[in-house]
C-alpha positions as CSV (number, residue, x, y, z in Angstrom):
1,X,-21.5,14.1,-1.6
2,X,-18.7,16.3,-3.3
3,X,-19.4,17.8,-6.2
4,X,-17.8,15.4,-9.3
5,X,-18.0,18.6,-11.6
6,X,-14.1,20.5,-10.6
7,X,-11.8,22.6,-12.4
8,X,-10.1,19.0,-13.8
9,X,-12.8,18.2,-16.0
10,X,-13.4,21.5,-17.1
11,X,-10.0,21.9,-18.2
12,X,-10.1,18.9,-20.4
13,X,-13.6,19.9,-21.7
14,X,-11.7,23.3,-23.2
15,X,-9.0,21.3,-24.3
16,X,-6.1,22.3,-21.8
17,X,-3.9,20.4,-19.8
18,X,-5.3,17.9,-17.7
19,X,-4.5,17.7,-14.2
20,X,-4.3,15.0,-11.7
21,X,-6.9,14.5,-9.3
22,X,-6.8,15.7,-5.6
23,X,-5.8,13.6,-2.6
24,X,-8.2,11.4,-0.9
25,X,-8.8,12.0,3.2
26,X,-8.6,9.1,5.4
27,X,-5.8,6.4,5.8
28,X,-2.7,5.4,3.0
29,X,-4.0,5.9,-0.3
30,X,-1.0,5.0,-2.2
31,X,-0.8,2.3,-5.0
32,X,-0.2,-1.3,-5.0
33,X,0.4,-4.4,-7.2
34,X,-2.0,-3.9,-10.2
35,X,-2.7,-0.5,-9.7
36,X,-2.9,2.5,-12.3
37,X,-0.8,4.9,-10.1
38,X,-1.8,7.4,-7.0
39,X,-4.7,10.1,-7.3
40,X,-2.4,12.9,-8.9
41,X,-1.7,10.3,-12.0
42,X,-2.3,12.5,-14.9
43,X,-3.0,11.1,-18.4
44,X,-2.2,13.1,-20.7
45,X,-4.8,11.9,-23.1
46,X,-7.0,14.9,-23.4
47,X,-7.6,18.8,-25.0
48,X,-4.6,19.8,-27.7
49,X,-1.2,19.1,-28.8
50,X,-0.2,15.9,-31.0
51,X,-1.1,12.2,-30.4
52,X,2.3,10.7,-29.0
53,X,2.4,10.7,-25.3
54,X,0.7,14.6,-25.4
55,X,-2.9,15.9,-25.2
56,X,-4.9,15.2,-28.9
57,X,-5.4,18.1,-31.2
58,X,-9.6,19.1,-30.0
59,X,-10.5,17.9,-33.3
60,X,-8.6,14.6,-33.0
61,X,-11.0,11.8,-32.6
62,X,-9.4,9.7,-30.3
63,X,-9.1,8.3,-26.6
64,X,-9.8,11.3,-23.8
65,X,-9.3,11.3,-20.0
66,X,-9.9,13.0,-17.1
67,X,-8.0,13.3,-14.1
68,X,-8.6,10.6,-11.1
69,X,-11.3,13.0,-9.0
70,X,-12.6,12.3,-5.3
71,X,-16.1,12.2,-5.4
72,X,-16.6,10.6,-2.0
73,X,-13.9,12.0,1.0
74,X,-13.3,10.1,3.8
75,X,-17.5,8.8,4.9
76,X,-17.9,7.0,7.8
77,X,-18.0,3.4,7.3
78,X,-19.0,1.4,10.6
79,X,-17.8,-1.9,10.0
80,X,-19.8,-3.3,12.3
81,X,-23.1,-2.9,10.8
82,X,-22.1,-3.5,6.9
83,X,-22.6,-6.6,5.7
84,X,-22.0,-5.9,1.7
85,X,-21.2,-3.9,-0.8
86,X,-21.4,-4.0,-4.6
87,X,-18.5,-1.8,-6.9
88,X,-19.9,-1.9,-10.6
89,X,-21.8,-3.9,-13.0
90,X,-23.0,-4.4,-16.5
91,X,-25.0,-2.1,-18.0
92,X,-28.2,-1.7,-17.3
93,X,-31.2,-0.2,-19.4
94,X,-28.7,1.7,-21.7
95,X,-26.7,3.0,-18.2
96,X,-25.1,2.8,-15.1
97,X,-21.7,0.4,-17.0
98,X,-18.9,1.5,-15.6
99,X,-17.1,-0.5,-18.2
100,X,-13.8,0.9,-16.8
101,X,-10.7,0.0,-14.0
102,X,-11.8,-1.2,-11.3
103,X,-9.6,-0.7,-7.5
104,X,-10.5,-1.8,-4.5
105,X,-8.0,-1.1,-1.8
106,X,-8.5,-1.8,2.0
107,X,-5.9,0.8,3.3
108,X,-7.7,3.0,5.5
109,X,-7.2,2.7,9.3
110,X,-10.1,4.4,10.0
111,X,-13.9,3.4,9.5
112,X,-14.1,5.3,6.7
113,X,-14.9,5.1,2.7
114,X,-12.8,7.4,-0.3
115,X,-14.1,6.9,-3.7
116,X,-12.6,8.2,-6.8
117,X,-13.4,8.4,-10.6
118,X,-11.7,8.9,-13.4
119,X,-14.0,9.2,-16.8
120,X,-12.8,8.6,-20.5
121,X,-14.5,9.0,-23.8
122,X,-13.5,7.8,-27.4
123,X,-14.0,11.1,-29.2
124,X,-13.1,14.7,-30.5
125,X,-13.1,17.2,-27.8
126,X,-16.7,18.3,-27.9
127,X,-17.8,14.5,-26.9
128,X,-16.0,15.5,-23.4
129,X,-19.3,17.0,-22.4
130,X,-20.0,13.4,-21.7
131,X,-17.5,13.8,-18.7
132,X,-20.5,16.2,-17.1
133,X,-23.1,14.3,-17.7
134,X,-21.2,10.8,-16.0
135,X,-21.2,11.2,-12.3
136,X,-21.7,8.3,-9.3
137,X,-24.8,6.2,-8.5
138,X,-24.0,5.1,-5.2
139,X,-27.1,3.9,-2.9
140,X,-28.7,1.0,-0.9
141,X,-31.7,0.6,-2.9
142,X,-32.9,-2.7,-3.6
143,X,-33.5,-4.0,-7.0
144,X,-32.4,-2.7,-10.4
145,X,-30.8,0.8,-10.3
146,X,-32.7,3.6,-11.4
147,X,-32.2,7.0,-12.1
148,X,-33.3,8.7,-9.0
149,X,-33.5,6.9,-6.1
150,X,-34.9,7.5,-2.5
151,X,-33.1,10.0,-1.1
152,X,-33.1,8.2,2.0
153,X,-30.9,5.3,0.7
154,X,-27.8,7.4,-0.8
155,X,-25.1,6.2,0.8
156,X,-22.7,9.2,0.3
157,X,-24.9,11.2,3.1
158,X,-24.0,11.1,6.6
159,X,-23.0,7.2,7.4
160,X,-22.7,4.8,4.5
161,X,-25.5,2.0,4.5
162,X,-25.5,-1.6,4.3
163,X,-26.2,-3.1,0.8
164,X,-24.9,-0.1,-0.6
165,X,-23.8,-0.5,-5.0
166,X,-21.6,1.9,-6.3
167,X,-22.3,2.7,-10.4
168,X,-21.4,4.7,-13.0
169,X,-24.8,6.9,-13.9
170,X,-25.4,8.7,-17.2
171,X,-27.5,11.7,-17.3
172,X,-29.3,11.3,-20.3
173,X,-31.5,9.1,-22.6
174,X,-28.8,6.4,-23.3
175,X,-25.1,6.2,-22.2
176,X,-22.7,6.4,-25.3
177,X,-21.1,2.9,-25.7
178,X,-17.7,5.0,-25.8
179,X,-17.7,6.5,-22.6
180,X,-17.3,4.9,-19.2
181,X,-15.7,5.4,-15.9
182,X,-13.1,4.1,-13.7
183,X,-13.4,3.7,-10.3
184,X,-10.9,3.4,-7.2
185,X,-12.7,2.8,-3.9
186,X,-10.6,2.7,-0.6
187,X,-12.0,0.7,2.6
188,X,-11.2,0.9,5.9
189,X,-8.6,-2.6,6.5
190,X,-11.0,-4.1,9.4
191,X,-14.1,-4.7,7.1
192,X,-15.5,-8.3,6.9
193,X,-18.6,-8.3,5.2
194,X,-18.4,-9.4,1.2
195,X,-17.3,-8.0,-1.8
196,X,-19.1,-7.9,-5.0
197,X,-17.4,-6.3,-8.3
198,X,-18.2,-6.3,-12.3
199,X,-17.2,-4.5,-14.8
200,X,-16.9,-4.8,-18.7
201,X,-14.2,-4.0,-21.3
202,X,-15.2,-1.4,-24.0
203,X,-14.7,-2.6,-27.7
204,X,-16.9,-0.6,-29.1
205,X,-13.7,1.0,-31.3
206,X,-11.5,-1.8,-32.6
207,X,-8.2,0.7,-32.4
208,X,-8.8,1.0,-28.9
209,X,-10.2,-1.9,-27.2
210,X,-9.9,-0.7,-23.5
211,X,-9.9,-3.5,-21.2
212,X,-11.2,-3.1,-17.8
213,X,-8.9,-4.6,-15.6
214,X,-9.8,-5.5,-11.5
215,X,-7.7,-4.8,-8.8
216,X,-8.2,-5.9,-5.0
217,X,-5.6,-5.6,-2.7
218,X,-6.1,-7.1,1.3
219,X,-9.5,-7.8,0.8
220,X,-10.2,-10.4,4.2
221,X,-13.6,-11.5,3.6
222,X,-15.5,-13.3,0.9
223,X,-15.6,-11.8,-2.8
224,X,-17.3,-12.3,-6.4
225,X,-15.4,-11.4,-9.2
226,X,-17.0,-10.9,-12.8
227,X,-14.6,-9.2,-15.6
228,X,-14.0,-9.7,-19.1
229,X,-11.0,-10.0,-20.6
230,X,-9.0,-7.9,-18.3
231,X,-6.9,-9.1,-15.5
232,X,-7.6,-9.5,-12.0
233,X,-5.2,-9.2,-9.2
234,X,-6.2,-10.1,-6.1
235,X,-4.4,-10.0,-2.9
236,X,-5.8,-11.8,0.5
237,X,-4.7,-10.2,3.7
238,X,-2.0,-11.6,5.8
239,X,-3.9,-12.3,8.8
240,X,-7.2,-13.9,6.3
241,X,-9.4,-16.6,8.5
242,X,-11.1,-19.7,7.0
243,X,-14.2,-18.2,8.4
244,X,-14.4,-14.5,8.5
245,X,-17.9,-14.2,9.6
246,X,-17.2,-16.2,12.9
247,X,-15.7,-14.0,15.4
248,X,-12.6,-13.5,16.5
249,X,-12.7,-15.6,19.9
250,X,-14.2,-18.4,17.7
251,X,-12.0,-18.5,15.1
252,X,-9.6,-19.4,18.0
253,X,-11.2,-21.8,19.9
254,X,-11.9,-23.8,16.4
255,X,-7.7,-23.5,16.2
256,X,-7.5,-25.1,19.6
257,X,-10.5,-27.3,19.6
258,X,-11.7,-29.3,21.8
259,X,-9.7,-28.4,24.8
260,X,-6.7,-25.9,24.0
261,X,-4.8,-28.7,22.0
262,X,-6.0,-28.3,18.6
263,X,-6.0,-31.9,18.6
264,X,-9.4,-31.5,16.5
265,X,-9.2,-28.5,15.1
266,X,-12.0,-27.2,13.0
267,X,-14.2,-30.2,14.0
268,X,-17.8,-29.6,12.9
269,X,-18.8,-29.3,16.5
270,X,-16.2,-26.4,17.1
271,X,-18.3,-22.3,17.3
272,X,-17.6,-21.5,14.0
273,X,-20.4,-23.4,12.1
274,X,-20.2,-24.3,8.4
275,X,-22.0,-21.0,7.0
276,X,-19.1,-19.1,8.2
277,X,-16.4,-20.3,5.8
278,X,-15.3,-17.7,3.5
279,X,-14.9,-18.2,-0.7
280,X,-13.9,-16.1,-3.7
281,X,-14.7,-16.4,-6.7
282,X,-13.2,-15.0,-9.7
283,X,-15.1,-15.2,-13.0
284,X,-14.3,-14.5,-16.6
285,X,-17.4,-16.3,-18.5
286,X,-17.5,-17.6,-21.6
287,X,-16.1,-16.5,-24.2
288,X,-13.8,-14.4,-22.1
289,X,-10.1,-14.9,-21.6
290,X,-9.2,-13.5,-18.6
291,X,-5.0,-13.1,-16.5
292,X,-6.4,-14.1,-13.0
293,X,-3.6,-13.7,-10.1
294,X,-4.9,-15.1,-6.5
295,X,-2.2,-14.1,-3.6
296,X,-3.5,-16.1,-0.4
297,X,-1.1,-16.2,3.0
298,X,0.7,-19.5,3.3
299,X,-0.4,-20.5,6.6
300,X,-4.7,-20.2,6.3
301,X,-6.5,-23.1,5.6
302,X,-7.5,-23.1,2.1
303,X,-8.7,-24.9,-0.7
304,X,-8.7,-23.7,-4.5
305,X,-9.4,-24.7,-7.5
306,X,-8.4,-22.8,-10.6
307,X,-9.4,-23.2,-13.8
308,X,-9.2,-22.8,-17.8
309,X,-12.5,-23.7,-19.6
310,X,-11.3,-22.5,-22.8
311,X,-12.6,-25.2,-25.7
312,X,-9.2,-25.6,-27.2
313,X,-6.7,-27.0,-24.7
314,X,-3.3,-25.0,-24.9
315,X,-0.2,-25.3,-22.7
316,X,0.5,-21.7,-22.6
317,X,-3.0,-21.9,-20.5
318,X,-2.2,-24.2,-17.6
319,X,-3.2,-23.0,-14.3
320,X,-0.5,-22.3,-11.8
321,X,-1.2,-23.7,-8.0
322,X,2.1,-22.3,-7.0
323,X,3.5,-23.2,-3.2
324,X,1.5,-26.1,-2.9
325,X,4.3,-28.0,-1.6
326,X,4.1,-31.6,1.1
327,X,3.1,-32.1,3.8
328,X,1.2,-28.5,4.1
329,X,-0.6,-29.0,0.6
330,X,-2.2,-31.7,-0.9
331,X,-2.7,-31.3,-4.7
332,X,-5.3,-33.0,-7.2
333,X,-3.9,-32.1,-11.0
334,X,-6.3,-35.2,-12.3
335,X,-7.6,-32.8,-15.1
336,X,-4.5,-30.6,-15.4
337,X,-6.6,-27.7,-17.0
338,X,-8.8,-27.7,-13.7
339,X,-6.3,-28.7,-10.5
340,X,-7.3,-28.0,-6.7
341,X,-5.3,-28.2,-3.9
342,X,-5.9,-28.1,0.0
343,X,-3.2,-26.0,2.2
344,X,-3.0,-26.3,5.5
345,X,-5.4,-29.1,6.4
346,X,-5.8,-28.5,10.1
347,X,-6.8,-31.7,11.9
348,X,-8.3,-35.1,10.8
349,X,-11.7,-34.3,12.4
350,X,-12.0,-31.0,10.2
351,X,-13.9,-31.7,6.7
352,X,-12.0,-32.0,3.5
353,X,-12.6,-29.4,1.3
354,X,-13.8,-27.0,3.6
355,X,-11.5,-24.0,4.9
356,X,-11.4,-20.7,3.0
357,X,-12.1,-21.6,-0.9
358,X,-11.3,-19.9,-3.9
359,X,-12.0,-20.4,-6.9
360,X,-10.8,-18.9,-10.5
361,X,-12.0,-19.2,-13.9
362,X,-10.9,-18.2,-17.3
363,X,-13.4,-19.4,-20.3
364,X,-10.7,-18.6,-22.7
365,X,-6.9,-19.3,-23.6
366,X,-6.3,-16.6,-26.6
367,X,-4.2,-13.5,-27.7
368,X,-6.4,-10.6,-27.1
369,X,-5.8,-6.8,-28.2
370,X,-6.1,-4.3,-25.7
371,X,-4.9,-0.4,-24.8
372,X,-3.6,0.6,-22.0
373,X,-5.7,3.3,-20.0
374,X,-3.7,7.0,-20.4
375,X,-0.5,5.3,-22.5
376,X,0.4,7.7,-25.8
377,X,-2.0,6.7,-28.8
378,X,-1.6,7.4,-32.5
379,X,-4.2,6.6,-35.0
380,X,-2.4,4.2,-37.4
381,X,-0.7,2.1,-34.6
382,X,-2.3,-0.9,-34.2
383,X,-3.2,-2.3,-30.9
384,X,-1.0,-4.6,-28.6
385,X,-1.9,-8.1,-28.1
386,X,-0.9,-10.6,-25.4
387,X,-2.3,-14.4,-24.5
388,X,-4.8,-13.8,-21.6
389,X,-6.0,-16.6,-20.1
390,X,-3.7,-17.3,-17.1
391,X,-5.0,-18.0,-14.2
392,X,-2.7,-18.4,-11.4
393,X,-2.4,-18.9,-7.2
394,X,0.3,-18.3,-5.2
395,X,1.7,-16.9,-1.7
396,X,3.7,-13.5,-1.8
397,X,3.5,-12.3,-5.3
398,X,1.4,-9.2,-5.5
């Protein structure tokens, strides 16, 4: 694995400018709907100068970043043989939270993974030295992360593995609550295997409550989705099946069941048996109040159910099936704070309510204060609110 440690970070460290990070190998890597900008993004929140929209005095307590940094160029990823993969989590045993962005972006052509990082710290200059001792955890052992793993199962060697996680790891007895890590992973476009990302925000300063927002852009598979109260955006490829697991020459001979008319299509009794269907699931537990954007094709087979779980009942918190329109979609709004729909119901021997699913939960409807990763930042500005709490489906929007 490339070394995490460059010039960037050590420029923000002695309090000069900070630099954007280097360009990642392998495929597109540019940005999308919901993401914070390409690799050379610089954010102009660290070493000297004063606190509007330049670098903070060294002495300045106040929010620090470094540049977006590849830490993982351009691995081989055979997609053949990798069946899942984990980007973040909570903290664990006083480490490994991310508690940052988090980007997952199938743009590379190739079968090959680029990871990058980007590390922040609420604090005077000197609590940059955090930045060296933050670096990625990134390996296919099972169980609970720890801090040194076997050798034989990091994932950044050689060929990445099956099962691998990818963490934020803190060198040292306890990870300060003000630090984290943002992290941008880019996937080769013809993975299938499943998707699992957390993070959490980090309120530890109530100035600068820096929500930790998910993005996922073409993901064609299944997908869990825990966050806070950030806001996930979520884009389905075009070409998504209602089974991604089945293979290819199944998938189309459930289309065309039994005999090339599609007269039954999906029918139990078609090759692509039950266990294949795919789901997402995007989750902000309670008490969190979570923006949740779902962008599916308008032609898969799908059914969804979105949902606002918030104790008081507001309006301004309805869930939005957009494009669920007659004769293609059939919609249930019976409890208006929890409607489903089913698009694209393919025959009348196919079972209701099966298809691709996804589902989407917000816990919360309120307005919640956040800052914006690498904005300008003064001390006696209050933060920005907004309701969170959305949740919304629709075709063509991200």
């Amino acid at each position: 694995m490339r070394s995490i440690h460059s010039p960037g970070v050590l420029v923000v460290l002695f309090g000069g400018l900070v630099l954007g990070g280097c360009q990642p190998g392998g495929g597109g890597t540019g940005g999308g709907p919901g993401t914070t900008g390409g690799p050379d993004t610089a954010t102009g929140t660290g070493g000297e100068g004063p606190t509007t929209g330049t670098p903070l005095p060294a002495d300045e307590i106040g929010p620090r970043e470094g540049p977006w940094e590849v830490v993982v160029d351009a691995v081989q990823f055979p997609v053949a043989t990798i069946r899942k993969l984990t980007v973040g989590r909570e903290e664990y045993d006083g480490n490994f939270a991310n508690r940052g962005q988090v980007e997952v972006l199938f743009d590379h052509d190739e079968e090959t993974i680029t990871i990058e990082t980007r590390k922040y710290v609420f604090g005077d200059a000197a609590e940059t030295e955090a930045f060296e001792r933050l670096s990625l955890w990134a390996y296919a052992a099972t169980g609970n992360p720890v801090p040194r793993p076997d050798p034989s199962t990091d994932c950044t060697k050689d060929t990445w593995k099956d099962n691998c996680a990818i963490y934020a790891y803190y060198d040292g007895q306890t990870q300060p609550i003000r630090t984290g890590m943002d992290l941008r992973v880019h996937l080769p476009r013809g993975y299938r295997g499943e998707l699992f990302v957390a993070t959490e925000d980090n309120t530890s300063e109530d100035i600068w409550p820096r929500r930790s927002d998910v993005t996922v852009l073409d993901l064609c598979s299944s997908g869990e989705i825990g966050l806070e109260s950030g806001r996930a955006k979520v884009r389905m490829c075009r070409d998504l099946s209602p089974a991604p697991k089945c293979a290819p020459a199944d998938v189309e001979a459930c289309e065309k069941f039994p005999d090339g008319s599609g007269l039954e299509a999906w029918s139990p009794s078609c090759p692509c048996g039950v266990d294949n269907f795919g789901q997402l699931v995007v989750r902000a537990p309670e008490p969190w109040a979570a923006d949740i954007t779902v962008d599916v094709p308008g032609d898969v087979w799908l059914n969804a159910t979105l949902e606002n779980a918030a104790a008081m009942k507001q309006p301004q918190c309805l869930p939005e099936l957009s494009g669920c329109e007659a004769p293609r979609c059939v919609l249930d709004a019976t409890d208006p704070f929890a409607p489903t729909a089913e698009f694209n119901y393919p025959s009348d021997a196919a079972p209701h309510g099966a298809g691709f699913n996804v589902y989407a939960l917000s816990s919360g409807c309120t307005e919640i204060p956040y800052a914006e990763p690498g904005e300008p930042w003064t001390p006696d500005q209050p933060p920005k609110e907004e309701l969170r709490g959305k949740v919304k489906l629709c075709v063509g929007c991200l």
